[in-house]
C-alpha positions in Angstrom: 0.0 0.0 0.0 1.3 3.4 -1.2 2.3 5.4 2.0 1.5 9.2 1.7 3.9 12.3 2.0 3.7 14.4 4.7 6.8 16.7 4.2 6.9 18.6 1.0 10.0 16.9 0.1 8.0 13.9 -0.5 5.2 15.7 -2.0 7.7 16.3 -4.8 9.7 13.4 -5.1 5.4 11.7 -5.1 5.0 14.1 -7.5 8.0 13.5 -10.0 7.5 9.9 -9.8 3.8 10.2 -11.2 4.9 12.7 -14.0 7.5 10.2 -15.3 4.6 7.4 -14.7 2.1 9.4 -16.9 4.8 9.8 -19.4 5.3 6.3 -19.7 2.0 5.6 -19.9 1.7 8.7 -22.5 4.7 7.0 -24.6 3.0 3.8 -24.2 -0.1 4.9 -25.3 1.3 7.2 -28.4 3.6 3.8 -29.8 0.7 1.5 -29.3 -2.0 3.8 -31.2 0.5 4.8 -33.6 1.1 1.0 -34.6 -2.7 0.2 -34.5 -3.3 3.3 -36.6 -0.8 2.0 -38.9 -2.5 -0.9 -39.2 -5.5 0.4 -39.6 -4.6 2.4 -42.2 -2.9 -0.5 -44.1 -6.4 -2.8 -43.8 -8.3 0.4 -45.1 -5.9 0.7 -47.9 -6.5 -2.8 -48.8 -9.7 -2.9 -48.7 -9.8 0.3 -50.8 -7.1 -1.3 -53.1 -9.8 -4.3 -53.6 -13.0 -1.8 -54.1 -11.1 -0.1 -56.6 -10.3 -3.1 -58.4 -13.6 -4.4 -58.2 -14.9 -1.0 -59.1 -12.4 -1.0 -62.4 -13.5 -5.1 -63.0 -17.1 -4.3 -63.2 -16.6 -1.0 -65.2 -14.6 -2.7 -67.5 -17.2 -6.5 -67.5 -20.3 -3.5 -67.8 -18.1 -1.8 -70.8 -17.3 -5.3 -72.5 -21.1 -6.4 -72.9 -22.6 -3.1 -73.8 -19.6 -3.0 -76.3 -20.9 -6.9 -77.4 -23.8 -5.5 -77.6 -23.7 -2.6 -79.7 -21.6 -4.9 -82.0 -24.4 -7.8 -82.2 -26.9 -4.9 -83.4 -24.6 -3.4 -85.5 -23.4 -6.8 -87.5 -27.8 -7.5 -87.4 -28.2 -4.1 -88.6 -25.8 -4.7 -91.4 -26.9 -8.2 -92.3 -30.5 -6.3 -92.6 -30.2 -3.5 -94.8 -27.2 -5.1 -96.5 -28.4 -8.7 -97.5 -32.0 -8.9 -96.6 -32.4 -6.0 -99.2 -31.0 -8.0 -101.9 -33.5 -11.0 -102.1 -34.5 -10.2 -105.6 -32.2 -9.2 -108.0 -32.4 -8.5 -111.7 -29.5 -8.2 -113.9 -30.2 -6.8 -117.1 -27.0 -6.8 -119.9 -26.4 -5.2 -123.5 -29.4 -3.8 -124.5 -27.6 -1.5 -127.1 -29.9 1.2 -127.2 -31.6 2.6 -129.7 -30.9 -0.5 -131.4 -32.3 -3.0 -128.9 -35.3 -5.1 -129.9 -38.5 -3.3 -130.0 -40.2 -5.7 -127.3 -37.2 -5.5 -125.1 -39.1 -2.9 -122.9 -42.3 -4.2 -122.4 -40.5 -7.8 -121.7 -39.1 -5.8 -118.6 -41.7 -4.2 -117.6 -43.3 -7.8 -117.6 -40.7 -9.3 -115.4 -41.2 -6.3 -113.0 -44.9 -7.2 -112.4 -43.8 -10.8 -112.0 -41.0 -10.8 -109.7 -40.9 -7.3 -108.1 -37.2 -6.9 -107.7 -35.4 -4.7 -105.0 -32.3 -4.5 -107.3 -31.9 -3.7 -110.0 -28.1 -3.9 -112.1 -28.1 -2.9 -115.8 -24.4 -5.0 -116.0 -23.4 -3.3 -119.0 -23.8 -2.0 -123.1 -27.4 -0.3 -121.8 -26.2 2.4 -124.7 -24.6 1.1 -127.8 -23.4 5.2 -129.3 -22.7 3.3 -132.8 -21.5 6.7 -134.2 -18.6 7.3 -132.3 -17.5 3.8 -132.1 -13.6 3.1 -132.0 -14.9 0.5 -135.2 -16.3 1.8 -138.9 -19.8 3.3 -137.8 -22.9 2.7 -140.5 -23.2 6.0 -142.5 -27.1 5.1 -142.8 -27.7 5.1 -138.8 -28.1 7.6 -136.9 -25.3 10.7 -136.5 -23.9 10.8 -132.8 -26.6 13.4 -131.9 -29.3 11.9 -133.2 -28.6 8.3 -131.6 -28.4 10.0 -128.5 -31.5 11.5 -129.0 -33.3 8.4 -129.7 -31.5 6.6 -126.9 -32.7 9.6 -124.5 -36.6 8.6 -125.0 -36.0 4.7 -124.2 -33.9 5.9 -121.2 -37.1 7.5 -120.1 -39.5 4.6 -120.3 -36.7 2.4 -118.4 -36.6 4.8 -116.1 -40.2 5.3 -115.5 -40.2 1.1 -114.8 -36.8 1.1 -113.1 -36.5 4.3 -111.4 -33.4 3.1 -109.3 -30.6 1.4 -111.0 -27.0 0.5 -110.8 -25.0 0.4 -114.0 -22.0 -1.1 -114.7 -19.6 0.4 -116.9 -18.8 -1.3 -120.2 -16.8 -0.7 -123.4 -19.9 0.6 -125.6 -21.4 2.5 -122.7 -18.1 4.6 -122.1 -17.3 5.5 -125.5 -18.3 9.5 -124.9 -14.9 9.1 -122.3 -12.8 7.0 -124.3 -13.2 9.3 -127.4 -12.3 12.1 -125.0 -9.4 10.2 -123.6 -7.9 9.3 -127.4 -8.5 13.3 -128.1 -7.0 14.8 -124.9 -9.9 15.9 -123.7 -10.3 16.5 -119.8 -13.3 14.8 -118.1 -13.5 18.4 -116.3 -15.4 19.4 -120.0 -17.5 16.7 -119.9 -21.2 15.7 -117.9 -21.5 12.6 -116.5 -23.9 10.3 -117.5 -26.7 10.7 -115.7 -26.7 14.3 -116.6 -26.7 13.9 -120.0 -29.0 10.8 -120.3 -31.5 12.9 -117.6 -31.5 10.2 -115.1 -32.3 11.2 -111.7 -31.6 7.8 -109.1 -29.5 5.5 -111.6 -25.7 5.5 -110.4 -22.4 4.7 -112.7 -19.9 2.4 -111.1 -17.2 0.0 -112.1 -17.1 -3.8 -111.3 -19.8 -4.2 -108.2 -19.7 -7.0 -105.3 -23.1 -7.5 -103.3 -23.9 -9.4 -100.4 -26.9 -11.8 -101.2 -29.7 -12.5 -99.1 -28.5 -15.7 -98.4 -24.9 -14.2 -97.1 -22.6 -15.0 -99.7 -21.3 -12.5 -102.1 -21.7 -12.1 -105.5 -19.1 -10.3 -108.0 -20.7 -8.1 -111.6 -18.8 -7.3 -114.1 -19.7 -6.3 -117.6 -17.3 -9.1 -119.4 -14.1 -10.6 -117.7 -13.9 -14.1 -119.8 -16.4 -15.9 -122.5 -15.9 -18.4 -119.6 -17.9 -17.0 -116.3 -16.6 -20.2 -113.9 -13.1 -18.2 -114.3 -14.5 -15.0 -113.3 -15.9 -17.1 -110.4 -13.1 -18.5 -109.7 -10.9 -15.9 -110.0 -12.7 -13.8 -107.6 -13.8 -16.9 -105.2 -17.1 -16.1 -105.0 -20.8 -16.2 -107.6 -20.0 -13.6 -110.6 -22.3 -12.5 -113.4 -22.0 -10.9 -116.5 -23.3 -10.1 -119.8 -20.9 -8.9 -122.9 -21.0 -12.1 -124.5 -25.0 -12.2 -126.7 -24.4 -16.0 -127.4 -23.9 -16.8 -123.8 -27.0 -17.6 -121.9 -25.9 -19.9 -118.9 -25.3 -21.0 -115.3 -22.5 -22.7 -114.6 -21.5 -24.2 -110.9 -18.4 -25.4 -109.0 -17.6 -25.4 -105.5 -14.7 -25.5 -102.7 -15.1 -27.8 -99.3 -16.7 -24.1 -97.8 -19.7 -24.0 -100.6 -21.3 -23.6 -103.7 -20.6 -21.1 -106.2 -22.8 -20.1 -109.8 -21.6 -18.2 -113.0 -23.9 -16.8 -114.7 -23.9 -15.2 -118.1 -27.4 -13.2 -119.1 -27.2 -12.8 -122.9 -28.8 -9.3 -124.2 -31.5 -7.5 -125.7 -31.2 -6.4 -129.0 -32.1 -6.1 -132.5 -29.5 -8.3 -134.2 -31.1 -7.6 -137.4 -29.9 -3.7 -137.0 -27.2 -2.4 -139.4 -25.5 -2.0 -136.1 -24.8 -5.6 -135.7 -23.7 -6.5 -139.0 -20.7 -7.6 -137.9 -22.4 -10.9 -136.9 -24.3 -11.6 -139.9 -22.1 -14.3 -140.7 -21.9 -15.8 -137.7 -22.6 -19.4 -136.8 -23.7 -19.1 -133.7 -26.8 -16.6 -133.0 -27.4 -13.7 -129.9 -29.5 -15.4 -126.9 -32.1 -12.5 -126.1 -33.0 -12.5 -122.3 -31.8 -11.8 -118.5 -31.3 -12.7 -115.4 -32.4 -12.8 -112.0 -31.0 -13.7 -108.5 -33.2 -15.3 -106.3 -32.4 -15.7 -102.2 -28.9 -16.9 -104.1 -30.4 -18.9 -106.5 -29.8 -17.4 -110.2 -32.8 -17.9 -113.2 -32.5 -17.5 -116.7 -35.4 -15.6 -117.9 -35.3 -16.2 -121.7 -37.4 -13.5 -124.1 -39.0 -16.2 -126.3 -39.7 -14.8 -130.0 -42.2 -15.9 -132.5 -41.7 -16.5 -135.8 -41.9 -13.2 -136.7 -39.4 -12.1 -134.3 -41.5 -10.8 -131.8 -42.0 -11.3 -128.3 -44.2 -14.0 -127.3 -45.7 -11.8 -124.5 -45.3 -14.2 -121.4 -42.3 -14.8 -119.4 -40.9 -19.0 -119.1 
């Protein structure tokens, strides 16, 4: 038991031996709440270190599947308007106009009615301009202007059946620019063709590639090779063309990864015009007709002619 001062010389020697207590006690207490500070503030950190990755994990897994999302829509968006839109496609080739055969038209407008296609692809030779050709042009034919002219006022009634079309550029149809090329002229002097046909929706292009409706692509081209299966082929995927007025056919082959069609339309003209006469003497006679695309699947549509030479009026 603690005995108490009575002199004031123990008061103070009492007294200094409970201030060096307390600060002991004081040192005691400022180490061990230092060190359990610390510690706290190392579990804290932790755990923060861990929200924040969690945090950063969940951003990031949130980020990643609205990301896969966005993606899915965009690849069904695409397979949409790209393929779904092409379930029906008509490919018309080398009507040579003003020389193309007088039913020619109305067989069009037939298969329209028919088959209602959402594409259409004129694939080449839709203008034959017989007066400026790089060959010996017919002096009893129409002059330059006037075959324009002419060709003008059938360009209308397509356009009137077919008001959107894609054509694809050809060696008849681009004489206007390779007579300007031969010449020197600039293309800056010149209207394009839709301006000076009057067109308002029909587009010029080169060598086209679609997606089908059934996914796979299919190349046209005015005329690559009298045989399409190279085109094919070559390209490793379906091709069309015209060109070629004897060829009217649909070829297949096919890898281990799928099946694959050439297909070769014919054309539409007059073969008795003085503008053909360059194949009066051949054995082998133009196949008048075109082609259409359906899901993937390519038809033949011949234009069956009496013996008159006219259309028989009904499409087989």
């Amino acid at each position: 038991m603690a005995k108490n001062p009575k002199t004031t010389g123990e008061h103070i020697v009492a007294l200094y031996g409970h201030i060096t207590g307390l600060k002991k006690d004081i040192a005691n207490l400022k180490s061990n709440h230092i060190k359990h500070l610390h510690q706290d503030v190392e579990k804290i950190d932790s755990k923060f270190d861990k929200l924040t990755s969690w945090i950063v994990y969940g951003v990031g897994a949130v980020a990643i599947l609205f990301l896969t999302q966005l993606l899915y829509i965009s690849l069904n968006s695409y397979t949409t308007t790209t393929c779904m839109s092409h379930k029906k496609i008509l490919v018309i080739s080398d009507m040579h106009i003003p020389y193309h055969h007088k039913d020619s038209i109305k067989f069009l407008k037939e298969i329209k009615k028919e088959f209602k296609p959402d594409t259409v692809i004129n694939i080449g030779d839709s203008l034959d301009f017989h007066a400026i050709s790089m060959h010996d042009s017919n002096p009893d034919l129409f002059s330059a202007g006037q075959e324009l002219a002419e060709a003008r006022k059938y360009v209308k009634e397509l356009e009137d059946i077919f008001p959107v079309v894609t054509e694809v550029d050809s060696n008849h149809s681009s004489l206007v620019y390779r007579r300007a090329l031969k010449h020197g002229m600039s293309k800056e002097f010149l209207k394009d063709y839709g301006e000076f046909l009057g067109t308002k929706k029909w587009k010029w292009i080169d060598d086209l590639t679609l997606t089908m409706s059934n996914g796979q692509r299919c190349f046209f081209t005015h005329g690559r090779s009298a045989d399409i299966l190279k085109v094919s082929q070559t390209m490793g995927m379906s091709a069309v063309q015209g060109h070629y007025h004897t060829k009217f056919v649909i070829s297949w082959w096919a890898n281990p990864d799928n099946l694959f069609f050439g297909l070769n339309v014919g054309c539409l003209i007059n073969q008795k015009s003085m503008a053909f006469a360059y194949a009066k003497n051949f054995k082998t006679r133009f196949i008048l007709g075109c082609g259409i695309i359906l899901n993937g699947i390519p038809r033949l549509l011949p234009m069956v002619l009496n013996q008159k030479g006219d259309w028989i009026g009904k499409i087989v």
